[in-house]
PLY file of the C-alpha trace (Angstrom):
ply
format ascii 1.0
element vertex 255
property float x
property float y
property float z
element edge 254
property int vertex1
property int vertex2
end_header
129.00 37.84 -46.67
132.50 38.87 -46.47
134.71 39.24 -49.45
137.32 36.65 -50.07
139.69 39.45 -51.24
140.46 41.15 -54.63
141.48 39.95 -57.85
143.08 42.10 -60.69
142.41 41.19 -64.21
144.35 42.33 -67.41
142.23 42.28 -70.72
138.89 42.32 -68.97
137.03 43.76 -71.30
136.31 40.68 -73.31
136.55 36.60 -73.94
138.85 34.96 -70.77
139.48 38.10 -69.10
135.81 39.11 -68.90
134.35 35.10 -68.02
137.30 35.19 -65.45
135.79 38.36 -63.81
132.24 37.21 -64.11
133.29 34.00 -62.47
135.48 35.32 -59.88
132.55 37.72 -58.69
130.28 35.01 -58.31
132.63 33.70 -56.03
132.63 37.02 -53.46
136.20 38.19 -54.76
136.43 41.60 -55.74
137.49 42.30 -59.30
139.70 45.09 -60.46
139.52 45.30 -64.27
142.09 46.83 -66.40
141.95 47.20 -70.23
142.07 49.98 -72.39
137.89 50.25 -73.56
136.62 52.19 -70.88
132.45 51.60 -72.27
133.13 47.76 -72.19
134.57 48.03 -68.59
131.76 50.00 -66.96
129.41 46.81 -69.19
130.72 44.35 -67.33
131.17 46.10 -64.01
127.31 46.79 -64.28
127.01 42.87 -64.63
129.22 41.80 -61.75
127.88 40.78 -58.32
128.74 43.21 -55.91
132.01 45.46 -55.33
134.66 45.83 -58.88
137.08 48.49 -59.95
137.72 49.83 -63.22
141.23 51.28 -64.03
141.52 52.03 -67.79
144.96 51.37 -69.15
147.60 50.29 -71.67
149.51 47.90 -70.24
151.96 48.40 -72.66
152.98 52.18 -71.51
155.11 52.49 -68.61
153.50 55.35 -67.34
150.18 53.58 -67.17
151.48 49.74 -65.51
153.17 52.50 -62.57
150.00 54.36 -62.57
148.62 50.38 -61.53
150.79 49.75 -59.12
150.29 53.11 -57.25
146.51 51.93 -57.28
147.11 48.65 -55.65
149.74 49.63 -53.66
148.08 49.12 -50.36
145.69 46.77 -52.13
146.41 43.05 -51.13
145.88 41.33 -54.41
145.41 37.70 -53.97
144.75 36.39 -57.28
146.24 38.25 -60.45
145.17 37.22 -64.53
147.73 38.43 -66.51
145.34 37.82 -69.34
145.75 40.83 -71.82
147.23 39.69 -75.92
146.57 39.34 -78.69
147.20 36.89 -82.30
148.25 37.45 -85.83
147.95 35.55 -88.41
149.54 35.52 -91.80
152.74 34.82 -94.20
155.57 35.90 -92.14
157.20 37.54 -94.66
153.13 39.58 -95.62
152.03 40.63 -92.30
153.12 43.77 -90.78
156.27 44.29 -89.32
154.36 47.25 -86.56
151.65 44.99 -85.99
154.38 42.36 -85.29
155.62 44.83 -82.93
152.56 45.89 -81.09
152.42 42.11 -80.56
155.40 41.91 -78.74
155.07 44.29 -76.89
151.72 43.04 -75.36
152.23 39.68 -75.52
155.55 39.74 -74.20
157.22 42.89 -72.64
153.72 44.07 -70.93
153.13 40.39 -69.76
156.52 40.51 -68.35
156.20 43.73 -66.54
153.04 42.75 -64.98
154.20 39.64 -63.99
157.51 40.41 -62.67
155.79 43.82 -60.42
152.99 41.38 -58.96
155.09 39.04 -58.15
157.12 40.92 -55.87
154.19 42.68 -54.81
152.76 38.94 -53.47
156.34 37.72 -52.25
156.24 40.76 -50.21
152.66 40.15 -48.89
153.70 36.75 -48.26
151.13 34.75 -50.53
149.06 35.16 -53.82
148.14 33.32 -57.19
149.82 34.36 -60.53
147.60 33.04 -63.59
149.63 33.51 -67.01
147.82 33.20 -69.58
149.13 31.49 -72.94
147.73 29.51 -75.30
148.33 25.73 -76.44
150.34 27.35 -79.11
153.01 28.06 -76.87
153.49 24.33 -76.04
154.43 23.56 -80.10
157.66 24.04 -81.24
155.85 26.62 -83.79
153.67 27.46 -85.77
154.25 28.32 -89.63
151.35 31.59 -90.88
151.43 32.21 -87.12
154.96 32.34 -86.05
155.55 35.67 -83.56
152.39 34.33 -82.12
153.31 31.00 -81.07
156.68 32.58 -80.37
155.65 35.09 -78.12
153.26 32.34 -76.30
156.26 30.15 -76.09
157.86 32.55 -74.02
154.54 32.73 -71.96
154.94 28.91 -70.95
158.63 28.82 -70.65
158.87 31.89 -67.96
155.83 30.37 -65.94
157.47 27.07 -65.57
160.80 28.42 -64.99
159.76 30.78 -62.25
156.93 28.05 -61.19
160.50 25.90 -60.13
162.24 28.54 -58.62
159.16 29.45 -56.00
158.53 26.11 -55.48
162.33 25.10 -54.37
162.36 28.22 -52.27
159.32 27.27 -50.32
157.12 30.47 -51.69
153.76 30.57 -50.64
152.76 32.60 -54.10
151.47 30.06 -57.14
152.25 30.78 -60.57
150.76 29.53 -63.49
149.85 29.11 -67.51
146.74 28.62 -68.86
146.99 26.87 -72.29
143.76 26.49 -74.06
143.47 25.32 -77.86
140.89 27.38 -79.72
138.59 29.55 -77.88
135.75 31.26 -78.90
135.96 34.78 -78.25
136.90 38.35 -80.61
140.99 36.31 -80.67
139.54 35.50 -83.88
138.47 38.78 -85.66
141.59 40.47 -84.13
143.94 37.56 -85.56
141.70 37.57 -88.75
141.38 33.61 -88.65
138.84 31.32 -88.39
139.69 28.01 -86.63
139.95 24.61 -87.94
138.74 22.90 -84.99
135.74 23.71 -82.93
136.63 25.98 -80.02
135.41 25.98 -76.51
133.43 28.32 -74.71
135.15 31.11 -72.66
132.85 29.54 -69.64
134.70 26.37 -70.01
137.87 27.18 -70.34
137.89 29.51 -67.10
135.83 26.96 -65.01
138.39 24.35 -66.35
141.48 26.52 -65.30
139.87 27.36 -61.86
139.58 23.78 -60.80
143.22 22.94 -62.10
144.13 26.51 -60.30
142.74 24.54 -56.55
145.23 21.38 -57.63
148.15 24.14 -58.31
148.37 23.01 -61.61
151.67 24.83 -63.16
150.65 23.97 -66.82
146.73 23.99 -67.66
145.62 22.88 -70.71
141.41 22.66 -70.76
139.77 20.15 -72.73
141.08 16.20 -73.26
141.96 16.79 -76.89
144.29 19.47 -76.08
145.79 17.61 -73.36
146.52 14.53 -75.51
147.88 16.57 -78.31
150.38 18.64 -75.70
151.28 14.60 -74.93
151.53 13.35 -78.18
154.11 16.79 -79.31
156.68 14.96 -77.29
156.02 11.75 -79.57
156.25 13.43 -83.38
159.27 14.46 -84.31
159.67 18.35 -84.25
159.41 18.10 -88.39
156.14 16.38 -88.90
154.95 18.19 -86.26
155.36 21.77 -87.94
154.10 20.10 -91.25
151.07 19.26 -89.43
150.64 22.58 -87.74
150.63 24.32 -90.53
148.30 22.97 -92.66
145.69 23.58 -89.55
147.18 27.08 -89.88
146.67 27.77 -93.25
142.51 26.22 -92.79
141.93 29.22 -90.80
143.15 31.06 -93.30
140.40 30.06 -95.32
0 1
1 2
2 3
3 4
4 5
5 6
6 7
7 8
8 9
9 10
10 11
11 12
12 13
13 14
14 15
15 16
16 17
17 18
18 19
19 20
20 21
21 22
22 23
23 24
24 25
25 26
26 27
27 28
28 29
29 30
30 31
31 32
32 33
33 34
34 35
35 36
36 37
37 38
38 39
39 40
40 41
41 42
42 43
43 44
44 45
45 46
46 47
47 48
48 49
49 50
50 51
51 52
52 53
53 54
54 55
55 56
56 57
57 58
58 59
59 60
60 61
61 62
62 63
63 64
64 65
65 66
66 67
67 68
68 69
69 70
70 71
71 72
72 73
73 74
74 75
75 76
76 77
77 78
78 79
79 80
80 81
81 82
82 83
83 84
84 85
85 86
86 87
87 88
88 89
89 90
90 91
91 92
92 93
93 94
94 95
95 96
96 97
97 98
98 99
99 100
100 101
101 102
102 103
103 104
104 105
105 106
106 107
107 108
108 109
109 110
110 111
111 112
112 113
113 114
114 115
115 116
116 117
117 118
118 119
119 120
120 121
121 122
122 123
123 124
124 125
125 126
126 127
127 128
128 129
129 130
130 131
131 132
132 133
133 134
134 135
135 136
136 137
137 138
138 139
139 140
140 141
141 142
142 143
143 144
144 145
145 146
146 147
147 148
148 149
149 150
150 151
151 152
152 153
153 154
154 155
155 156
156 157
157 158
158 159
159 160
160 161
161 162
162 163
163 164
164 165
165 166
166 167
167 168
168 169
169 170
170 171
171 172
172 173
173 174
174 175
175 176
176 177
177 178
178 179
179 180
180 181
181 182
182 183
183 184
184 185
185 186
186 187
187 188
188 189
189 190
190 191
191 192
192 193
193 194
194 195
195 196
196 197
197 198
198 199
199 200
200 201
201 202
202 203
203 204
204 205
205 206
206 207
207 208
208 209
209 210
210 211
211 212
212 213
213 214
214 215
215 216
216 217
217 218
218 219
219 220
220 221
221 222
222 223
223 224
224 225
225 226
226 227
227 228
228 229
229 230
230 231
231 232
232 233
233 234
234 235
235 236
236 237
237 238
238 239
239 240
240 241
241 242
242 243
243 244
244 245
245 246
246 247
247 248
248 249
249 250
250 251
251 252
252 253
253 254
């Protein structure tokens, strides 16, 4: 059977990056998984079907995204998960100002690397799927004992939709979009050091939920109907209430 083409995931190693790799095989795409755990990388490449790639990198040195793109360079990429972050969680004012940083600069400045240097790559290849993904956290206007986290997922959502317009008016044939999922169950937790208030979903889910909003070209994707009636019912609470409320399911994970 002949493969549909190739598909480069950041944060493979684990939760949405890894079910979005598993997934993607399935479907006769080639993978190309990037993350920084070499041992979990050759794991899941011995569970895909067929062809995958490993690169091991750290998205957030320079050296390593150009060492990427040199990679792919004559690789026509038609579907790209810009999937690699993390959460902290915490007192503003108590948690650590470098793990704050780290944050950033995975969350935002590596995301926007990647996204900006695949984007061209597709606009010059003529076509290609951008999948940015957020978190429902960066549809709330915050989100007090999580702040830089909602903040930098905020910025997630805002870009997507912002460049989602500007493609669209132009006539692009590249797709760009955030996925927003509420609580997911995968190591986001231990590495955030929370425990959620609500029940999360499955990693299976949530990618087989983005993939069939991905075929309606979906800009914003929010899996799961309670998520999608909260996102509806932000615009409804006024921006006070709403950060009351927000935090007191912050502090719960807390515990």
């Amino acid at each position: 059977m002949k493969k549909r083409g190739y598909v480069l995931i950041t944060g493979a190693s684990s939760g949405i990056g890894r079910q979005f790799a598993i997934e993607y095989s399935k479907r006769d795409y080639i993978p190309i998984l990037v993350a920084r755990r070499e041992e979990r990388l050759k794991k899941l490449k011995r569970k895909l079907w067929g062809k995958s790639h490993i690169i091991v990198a750290d998205i957030t040195r320079e050296e390593d995204v150009d060492r990427i793109f040199n990679i792919i360079e004559d690789i026509p990429i038609e579907i790209f998960i810009n999937n690699a972050g993390f959460g902290l969680a915490g007192d503003y004012e108590d948690t650590a100002l470098d793990r704050e940083k780290s944050m950033i600069d995975l969350n935002i400045t590596a995301f926007h690397v990647m996204f900006k240097r695949m984007l061209l790559k597709m606009e010059a290849q003529g076509r290609g799927t951008i999948l940015n993904v957020a978190s429902s956290a960066g549809l709330f206007p915050g989100g007090p004992y999580m702040a830089t986290y909602y903040a930098t997922k905020s910025y997630v959502s805002s870009l997507t939709s912002g460049v989602s317009e500007e493609l669209r008016q132009k006539h692009s044939n590249v797709y760009v979009a955030a996925l927003c999922p509420g609580p997911v169950d995968t190591e986001f937790n231990k590495v955030a050091g929370v425990t959620f208030a609500l029940d999360g979903m499955t990693a299976f889910k949530c990618v087989r939920w983005a993939l069939l909003e991905m075929k309606l070209r979906r800009t914003i994707i929010i899996p799961g109907f309670a998520m999608k009636l909260a996102a509806f019912g932000i615009r409804l609470i006024p921006r006070r209430l709403m950060l009351f409320i927000v935090s007191g399911q912050q502090k719960k994970k807390l515990g």
